[in-house]
C-alpha positions in Angstrom: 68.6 213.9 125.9 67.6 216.0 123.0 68.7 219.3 124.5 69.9 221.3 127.9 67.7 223.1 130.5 69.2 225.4 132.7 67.2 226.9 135.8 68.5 230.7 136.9 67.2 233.5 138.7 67.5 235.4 142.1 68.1 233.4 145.3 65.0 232.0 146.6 62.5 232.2 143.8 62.1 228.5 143.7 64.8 226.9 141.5 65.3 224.2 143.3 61.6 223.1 144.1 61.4 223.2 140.3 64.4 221.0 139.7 63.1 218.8 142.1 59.9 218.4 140.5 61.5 217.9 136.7 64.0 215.3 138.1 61.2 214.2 139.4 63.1 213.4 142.8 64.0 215.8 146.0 67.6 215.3 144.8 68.3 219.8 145.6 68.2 220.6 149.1 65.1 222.8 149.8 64.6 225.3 152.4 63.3 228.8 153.2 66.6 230.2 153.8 68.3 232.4 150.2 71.1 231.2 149.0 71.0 227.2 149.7 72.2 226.4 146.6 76.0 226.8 145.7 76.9 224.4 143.3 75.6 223.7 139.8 73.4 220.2 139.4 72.7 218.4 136.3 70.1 215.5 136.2 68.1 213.7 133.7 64.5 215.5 133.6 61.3 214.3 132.4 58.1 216.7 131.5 55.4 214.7 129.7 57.2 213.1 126.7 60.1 215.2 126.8 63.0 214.4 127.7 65.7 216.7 128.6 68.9 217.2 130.9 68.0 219.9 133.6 70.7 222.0 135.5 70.2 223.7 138.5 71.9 226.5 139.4 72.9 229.1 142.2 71.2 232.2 142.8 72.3 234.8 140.8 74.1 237.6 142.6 74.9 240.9 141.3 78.7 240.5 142.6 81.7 240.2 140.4 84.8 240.0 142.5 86.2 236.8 143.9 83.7 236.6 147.1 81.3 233.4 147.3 78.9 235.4 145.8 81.2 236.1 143.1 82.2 232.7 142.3 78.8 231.6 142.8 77.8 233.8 139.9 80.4 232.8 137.5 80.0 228.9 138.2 75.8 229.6 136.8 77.6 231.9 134.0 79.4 228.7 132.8 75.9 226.6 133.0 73.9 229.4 130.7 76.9 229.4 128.2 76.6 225.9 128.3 73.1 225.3 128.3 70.3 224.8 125.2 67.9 226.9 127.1 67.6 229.1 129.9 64.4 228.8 132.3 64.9 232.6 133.9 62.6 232.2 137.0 61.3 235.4 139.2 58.7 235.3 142.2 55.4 236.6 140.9 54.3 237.5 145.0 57.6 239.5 145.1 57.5 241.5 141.7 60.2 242.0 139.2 63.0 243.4 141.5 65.8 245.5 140.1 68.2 242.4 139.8 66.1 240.7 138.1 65.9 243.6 135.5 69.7 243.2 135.4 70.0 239.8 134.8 66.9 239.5 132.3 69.4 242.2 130.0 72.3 239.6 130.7 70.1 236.6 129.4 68.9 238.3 126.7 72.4 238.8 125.3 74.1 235.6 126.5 71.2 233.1 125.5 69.7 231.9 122.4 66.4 230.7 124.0 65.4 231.8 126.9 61.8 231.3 128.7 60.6 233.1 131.7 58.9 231.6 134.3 56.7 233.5 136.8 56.5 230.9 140.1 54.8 230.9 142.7 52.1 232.5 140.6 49.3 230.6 142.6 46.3 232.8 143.7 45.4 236.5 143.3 48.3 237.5 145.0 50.7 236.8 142.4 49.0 239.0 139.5 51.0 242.0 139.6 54.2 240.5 139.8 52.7 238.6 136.5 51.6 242.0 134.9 55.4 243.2 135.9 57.3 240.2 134.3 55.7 241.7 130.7 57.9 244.5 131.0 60.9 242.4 130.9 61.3 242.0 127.2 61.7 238.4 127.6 58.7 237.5 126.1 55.3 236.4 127.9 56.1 234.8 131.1 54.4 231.1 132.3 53.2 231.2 135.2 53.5 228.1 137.5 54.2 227.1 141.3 57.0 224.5 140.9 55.8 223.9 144.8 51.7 222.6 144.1 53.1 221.5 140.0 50.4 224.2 138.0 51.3 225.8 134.8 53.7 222.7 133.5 51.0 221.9 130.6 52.1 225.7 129.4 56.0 225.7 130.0 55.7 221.9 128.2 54.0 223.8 125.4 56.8 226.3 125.2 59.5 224.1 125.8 57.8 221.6 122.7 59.0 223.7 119.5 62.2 223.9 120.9 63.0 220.5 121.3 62.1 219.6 117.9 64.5 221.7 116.8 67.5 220.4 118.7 66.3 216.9 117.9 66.3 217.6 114.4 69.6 219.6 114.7 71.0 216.6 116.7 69.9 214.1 114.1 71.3 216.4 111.0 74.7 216.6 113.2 74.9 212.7 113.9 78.1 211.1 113.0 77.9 208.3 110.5 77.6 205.3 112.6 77.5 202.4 109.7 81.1 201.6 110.1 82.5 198.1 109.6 84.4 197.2 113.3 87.0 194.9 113.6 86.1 191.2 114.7 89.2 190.4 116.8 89.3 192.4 120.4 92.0 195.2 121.0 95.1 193.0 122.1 95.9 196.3 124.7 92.8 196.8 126.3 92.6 196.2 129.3 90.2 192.9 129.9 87.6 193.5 133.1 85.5 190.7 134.4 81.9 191.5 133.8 80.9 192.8 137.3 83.5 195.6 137.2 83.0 197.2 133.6 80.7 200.3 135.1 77.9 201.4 132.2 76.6 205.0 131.3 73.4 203.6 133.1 75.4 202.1 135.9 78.6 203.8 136.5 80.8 203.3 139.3 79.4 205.6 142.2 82.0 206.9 144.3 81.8 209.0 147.6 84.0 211.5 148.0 83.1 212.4 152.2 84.8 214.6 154.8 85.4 217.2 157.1 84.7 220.5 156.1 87.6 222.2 154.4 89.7 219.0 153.7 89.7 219.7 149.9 87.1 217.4 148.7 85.8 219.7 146.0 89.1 221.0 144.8 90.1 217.1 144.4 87.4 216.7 141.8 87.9 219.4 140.1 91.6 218.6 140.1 90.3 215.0 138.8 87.9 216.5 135.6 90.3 219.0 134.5 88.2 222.2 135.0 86.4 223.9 137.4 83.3 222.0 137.8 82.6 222.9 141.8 81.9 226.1 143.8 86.0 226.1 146.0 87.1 228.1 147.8 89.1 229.2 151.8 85.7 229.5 153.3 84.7 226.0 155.0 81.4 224.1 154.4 80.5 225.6 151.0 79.6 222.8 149.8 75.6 222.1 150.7 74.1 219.4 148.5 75.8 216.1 147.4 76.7 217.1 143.9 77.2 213.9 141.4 79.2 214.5 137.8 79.3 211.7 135.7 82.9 211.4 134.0 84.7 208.7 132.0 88.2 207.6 133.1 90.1 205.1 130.8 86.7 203.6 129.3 85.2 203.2 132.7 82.3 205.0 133.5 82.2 206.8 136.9 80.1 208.5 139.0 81.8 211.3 141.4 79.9 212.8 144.4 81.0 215.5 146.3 79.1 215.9 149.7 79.1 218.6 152.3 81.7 218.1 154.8 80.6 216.5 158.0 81.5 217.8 161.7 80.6 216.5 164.9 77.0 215.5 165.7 77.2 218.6 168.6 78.2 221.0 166.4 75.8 220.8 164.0 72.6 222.9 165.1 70.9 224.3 162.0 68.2 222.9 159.9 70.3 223.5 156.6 73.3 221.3 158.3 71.1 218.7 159.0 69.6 218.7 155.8 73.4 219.3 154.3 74.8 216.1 156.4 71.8 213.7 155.8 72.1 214.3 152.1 75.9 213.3 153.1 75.2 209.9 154.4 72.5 209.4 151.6 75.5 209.4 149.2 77.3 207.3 151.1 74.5 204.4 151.3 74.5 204.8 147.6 77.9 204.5 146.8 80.5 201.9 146.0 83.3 203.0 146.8 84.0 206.4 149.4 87.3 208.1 149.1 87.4 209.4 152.6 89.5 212.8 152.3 91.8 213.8 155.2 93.7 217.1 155.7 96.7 216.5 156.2 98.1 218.9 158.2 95.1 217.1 161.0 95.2 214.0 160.0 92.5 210.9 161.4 90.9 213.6 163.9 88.2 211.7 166.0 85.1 212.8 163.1 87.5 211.0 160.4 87.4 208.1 162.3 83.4 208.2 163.0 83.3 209.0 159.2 85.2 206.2 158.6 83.4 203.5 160.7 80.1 204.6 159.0 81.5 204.1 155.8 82.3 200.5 157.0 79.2 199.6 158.7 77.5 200.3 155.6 79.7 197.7 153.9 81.6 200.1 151.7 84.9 200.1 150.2 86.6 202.6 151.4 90.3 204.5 150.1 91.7 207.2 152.0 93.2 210.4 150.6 95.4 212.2 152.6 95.2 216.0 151.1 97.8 218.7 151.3 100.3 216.6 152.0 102.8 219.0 150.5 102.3 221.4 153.8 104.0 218.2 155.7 107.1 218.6 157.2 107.8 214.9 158.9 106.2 212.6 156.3 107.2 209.7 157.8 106.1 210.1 161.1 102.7 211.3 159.7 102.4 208.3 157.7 103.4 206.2 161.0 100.6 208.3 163.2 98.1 207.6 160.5 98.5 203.7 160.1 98.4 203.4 164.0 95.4 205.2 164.3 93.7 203.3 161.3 94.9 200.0 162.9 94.3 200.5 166.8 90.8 202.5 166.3 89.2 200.7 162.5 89.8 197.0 164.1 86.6 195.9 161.9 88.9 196.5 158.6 92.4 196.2 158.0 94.7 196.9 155.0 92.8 200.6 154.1 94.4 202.2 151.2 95.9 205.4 152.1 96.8 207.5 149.1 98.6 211.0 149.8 98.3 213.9 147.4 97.8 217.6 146.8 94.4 218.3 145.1 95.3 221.6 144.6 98.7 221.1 143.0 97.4 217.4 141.6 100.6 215.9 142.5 99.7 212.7 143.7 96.2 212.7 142.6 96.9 210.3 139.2 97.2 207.2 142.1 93.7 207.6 143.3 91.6 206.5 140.5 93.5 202.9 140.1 93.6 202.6 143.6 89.8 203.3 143.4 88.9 200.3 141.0 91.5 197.8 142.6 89.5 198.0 145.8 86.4 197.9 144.0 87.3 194.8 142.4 88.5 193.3 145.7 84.8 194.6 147.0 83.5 192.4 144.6 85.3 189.1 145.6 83.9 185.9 145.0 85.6 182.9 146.8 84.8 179.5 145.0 82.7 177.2 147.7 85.5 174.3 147.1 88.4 176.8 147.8 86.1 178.1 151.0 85.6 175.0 152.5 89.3 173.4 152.0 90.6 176.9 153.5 88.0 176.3 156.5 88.9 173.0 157.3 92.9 174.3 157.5 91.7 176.9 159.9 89.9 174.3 162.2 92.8 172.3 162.1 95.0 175.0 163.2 92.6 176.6 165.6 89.8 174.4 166.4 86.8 176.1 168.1 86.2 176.4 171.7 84.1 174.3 174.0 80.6 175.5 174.6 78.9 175.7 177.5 77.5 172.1 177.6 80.9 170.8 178.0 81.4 169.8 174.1 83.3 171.2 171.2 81.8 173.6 169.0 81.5 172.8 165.8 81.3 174.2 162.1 80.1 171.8 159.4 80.9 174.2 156.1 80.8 177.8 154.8 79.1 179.4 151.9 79.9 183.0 150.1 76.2 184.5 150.1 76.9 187.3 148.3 79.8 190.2 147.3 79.3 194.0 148.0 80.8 193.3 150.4 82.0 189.8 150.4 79.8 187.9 152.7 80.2 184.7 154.2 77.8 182.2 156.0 78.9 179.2 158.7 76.5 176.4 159.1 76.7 174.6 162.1 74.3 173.4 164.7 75.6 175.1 167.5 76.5 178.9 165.1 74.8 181.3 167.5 77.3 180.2 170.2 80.6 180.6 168.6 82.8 183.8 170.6 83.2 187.0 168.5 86.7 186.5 168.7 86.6 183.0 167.0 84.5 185.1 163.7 87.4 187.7 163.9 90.2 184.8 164.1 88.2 183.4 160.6 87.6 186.9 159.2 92.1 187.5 159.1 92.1 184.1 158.1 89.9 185.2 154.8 92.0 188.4 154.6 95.2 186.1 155.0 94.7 183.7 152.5 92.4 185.4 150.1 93.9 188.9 149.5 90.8 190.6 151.3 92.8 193.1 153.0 91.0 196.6 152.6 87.5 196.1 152.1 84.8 194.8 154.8 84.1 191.3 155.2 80.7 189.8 156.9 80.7 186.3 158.5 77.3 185.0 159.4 76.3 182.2 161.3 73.4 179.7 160.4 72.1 176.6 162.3 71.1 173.8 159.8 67.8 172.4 160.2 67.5 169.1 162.5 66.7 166.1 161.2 65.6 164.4 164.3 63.4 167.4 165.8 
């Protein structure tokens, strides 16, 4: 990434649409409605052969107190200071507005390098906002519809000087990197087998899902040290499913917040449903989801419908029971909790329940090794020997049932298919008809014996060819 592209401007003048289009992805929630995006996004952005990181931001608000609006402001105040460049974008149909005459003074002072970008410049409708944007003193304005792609030939060809300049600043700022390492490995670092040591490409993905106004954004800020995510008293802020890349102990990790989720009935606006499918996206894509629980209502009936999806879709899955300073009984709450887990999650068993207080951090230091010890579990692999001698104890123990035809069923051998989650497959001739219960009986058995506790476990069941059909 030779240098950093942030996106600002008035609500609803196409930010997002033109994120979207550089990340080349519909990663930013769209929609008619101002004000959709809260949160800053950063993703890797690719505009003919440039490459650059590209940061979308909220809608800037002339509001300066501690409202939403207000913190809104400050968290895209934080991306400009941060940023190479600043892509100020106005709506060419609307005209320059008196805000945006506001905020094109604020840019002019607070940025080095900053383009402005007339969208939604498409047709004859659009000139005299065009004509309008000269007045600005920001320089001639391009003028593009992020929404139909036009004008990116002429913001790549002012965006092109630029990044030859950072690259050349980069490579003039590059540490020396001919330095003689040492041959033997550092005796106190801390050896991970191969599947578990995440990469910059592929870091760890990790959820973090769960009712609105649990605390999930406040716990990762609390986690990177500094206030990375729109918080605040007001529930649901959080829209789109925001991911920060961030490097704990040499791992390499990425953390998702995602708009809290409330009952299916409840939610009955477009920019909820958009909000809570972007939700369940990130949980398909993660890892591992850190399922975060207020403590004060803890395992409500949506933390347990959160919770099973997590598990169908074979995830590892931690709990995080927030604010648990506000408790009074602990014990008791703890107690409630398990029972819940244990009586209503039957399809898992063994959850790792961590309690805390994201906004204090107490607490929080146990959730990131909690975090890789069930990944690693989630990545079991049982050797086919071990397997097969456990199986044949467990047959002996609890043989199958009879089937139908009046004969014993039977179960030749087992096989681990694959991990993510661990999955198992039982070949026998007569598989299709063994009970569910038998498969649970089996599936404690692997947790039992194998230390699977925690993390979902699949057993399949195959019929091996015939030989005499």
């Amino acid at each position: 990434m030779s240098f950093r592209l942030a996106i600002v401007g008035r609500p609803n003048v196409g930010k997002s649409t033109l994120f979207n289009r550089l990340a080349g992805s519909r990663l930013a929630l769209v929609d008619d409605t101002p004000g959709v995006t809260r949160d800053r996004r950063a993703h890797a952005a690719r505009l003919q052969d440039l490459r650059f990181e590209v940061i979308d931001t909220a809608g800037l608000e002339d509001a300066t107190d501690d409202s939403l609006q207000g913190r809104m402001r400050r968290l895209t105040e934080r991306a400009v200071a941060m940023a190479d460049v600043c892509l100020f974008v106005i709506d060419a149909r609307a005209g320059v507005t008196p805000t945006d005459e506001i905020f094109a003074d604020i840019l002019r002072k607070r940025s080095g390098h900053v383009i402005l970008a007339a969208n939604k410049a498409e047709g004859a409708a659009a000139e005299p906002g065009v004509y309008e944007a000269f007045g600005l003193g920001l320089g001639d304005p391009v003028q593009i519809s992020a929404e139909h792609g036009e004008g990116m030939n002429d913001l790549y060809a002012r965006l092109m000087p630029l990044a030859d300049g950072f690259e050349a600043r980069a490579e003039a700022e590059a540490p020396e990197t001919d330095v003689a390492l040492p041959e033997d490995d550092d005796p106190d670092a801390e050896a991970l087998p191969a599947y578990a040591a995440p990469t910059p490409e592929r870091p760890l993905q990790v959820a973090v899902v769960g009712r609105p106004n649990a605390g999930k954004s406040t716990l990762i800020n609390t986690i990177l040290g500094e206030e990375r995510l729109l918080t605040g008293p007001e529930a649901g802020i959080t829209r789109d499913a925001i991911a920060t890349k961030w490097t704990w102990q040499g791992r390499e990790i990425r953390l998702v917040d995602t708009a809290g989720l409330r009952r299916q009935a409840r939610v009955q606006e477009k920019l909820e449903h958009l909000a809570v499918n972007d939700t369940f996206r990130a949980i398909q894509y993660a890892q591992v989801v850190v399922l975060v629980l207020d403590a004060e209502q803890p395992l409500e009936k949506q933390d347990l419908t959160i919770a099973r999806k997590v598990v169908d879709e074979g995830r590892a899955l931690v709990i995080a029971v927030n604010k648990w300073d506000s408790v009074q009984n602990r014990t008791e709450t703890m107690a409630l909790i398990k029972d819940r887990l244990q009586t209503s999650l039957q399809q898992i068993r063994g959850v790792r329940v961590v309690t805390m207080s994201a906004l204090t951090g107490k607490g929080v230091d146990k959730l990131l090794p909690t975090v890789f010890e069930i990944f690693d579990l989630w990545n079991t692999r049982v050797p086919t020997g071990a397997l097969n001698r456990w199986l044949s104890a467990m047959l002996e123990a609890h043989p199958p049932p009879m089937g139908s035809h009046g004969k014993r069923l039977t179960i030749r051998y087992a096989t681990q298919a694959k991990t993510r989650p661990p999955t198992f497959y039982l070949f026998s001739s007569t598989a299709g008809k063994l009970p569910d219960s038998y498969l649970r009986y089996l599936a404690n058995g692997l947790r039992d014996d194998f230390g699977l506790d925690g993390i979902p476990i699949r057993i399949h069941t195959r019929s091996g060819k015939n030989p005499y059909a």
